[in-house]
N, C-alpha and C positions, 0 to 999 in steps of 0.2 A: 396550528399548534407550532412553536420554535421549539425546535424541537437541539439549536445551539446552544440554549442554556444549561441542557444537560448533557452536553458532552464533557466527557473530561479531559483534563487540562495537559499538556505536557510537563513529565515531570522534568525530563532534560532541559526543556527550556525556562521551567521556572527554577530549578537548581542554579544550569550555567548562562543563561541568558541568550542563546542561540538554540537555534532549530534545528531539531535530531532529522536523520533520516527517513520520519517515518510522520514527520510531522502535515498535516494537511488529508490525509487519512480518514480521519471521520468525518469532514466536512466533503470531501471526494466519495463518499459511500452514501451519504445522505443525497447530494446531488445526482449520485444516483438510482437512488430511489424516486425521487423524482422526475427520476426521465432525461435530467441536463446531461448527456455523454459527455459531450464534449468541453463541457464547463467543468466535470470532474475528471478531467483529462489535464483539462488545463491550471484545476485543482492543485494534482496531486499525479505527475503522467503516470505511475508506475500501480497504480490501483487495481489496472488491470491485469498487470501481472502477480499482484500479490494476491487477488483473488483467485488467478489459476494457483500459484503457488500454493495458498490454502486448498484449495478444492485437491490438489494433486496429494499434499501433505493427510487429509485427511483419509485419503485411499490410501495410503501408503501404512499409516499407524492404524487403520482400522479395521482392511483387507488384506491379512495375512494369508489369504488364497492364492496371491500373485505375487509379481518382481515388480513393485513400481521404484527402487531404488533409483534406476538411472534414471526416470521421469522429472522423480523428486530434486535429483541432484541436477539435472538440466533445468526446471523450474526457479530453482534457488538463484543458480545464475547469471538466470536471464533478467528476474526480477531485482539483483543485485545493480547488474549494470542501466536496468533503467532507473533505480532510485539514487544511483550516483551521478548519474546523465542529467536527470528532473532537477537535483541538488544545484547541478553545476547551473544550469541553465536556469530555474529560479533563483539564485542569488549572485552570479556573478557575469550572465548575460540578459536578463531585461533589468 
């Protein structure tokens, strides 16, 4: 199954013609599903932090039992600096 044809599009980039921060995302979540780590590393590097970020963010909004604020806010980021890191380095270092 391609399962490429049905992801959707970016809209920042079909707006302004460059690639948002957040772009490579679903094709780095599909690789891996399939197993590829390290090709949806090489994706997209920050995948893995924004699936902690989400996993963290979902405790946070959904377990008002506990304090995950400073989790949250240490998750945020960490995931910030590697999708500005992944940015720099897929477009202006290879």
């Amino acid at each position: 199954m391609d399962l490429e044809k049905y992801m959707l599009p970016c809209l920042f980039k079909t707006l302004f013609g460059i690639e948002c921060l957040g772009c490579g995302f679903q094709r780095a979540l599909f690789l891996l599903f399939k197993g590829d780590f390290f090709g949806a590393f090489m994706m997209y590097p920050a995948v893995y932090t924004t699936l902690l970020f989400l996993g963290i963010g979902a405790l946070y909004f959904f377990d008002k039992s506990k304090n995950h604020q400073k989790p949250f806010l240490i998750s945020a980021l960490v995931n910030v600096f590697f999708m500005l890191g992944g940015y720099y380095f897929k477009h202006f270092y290879f």
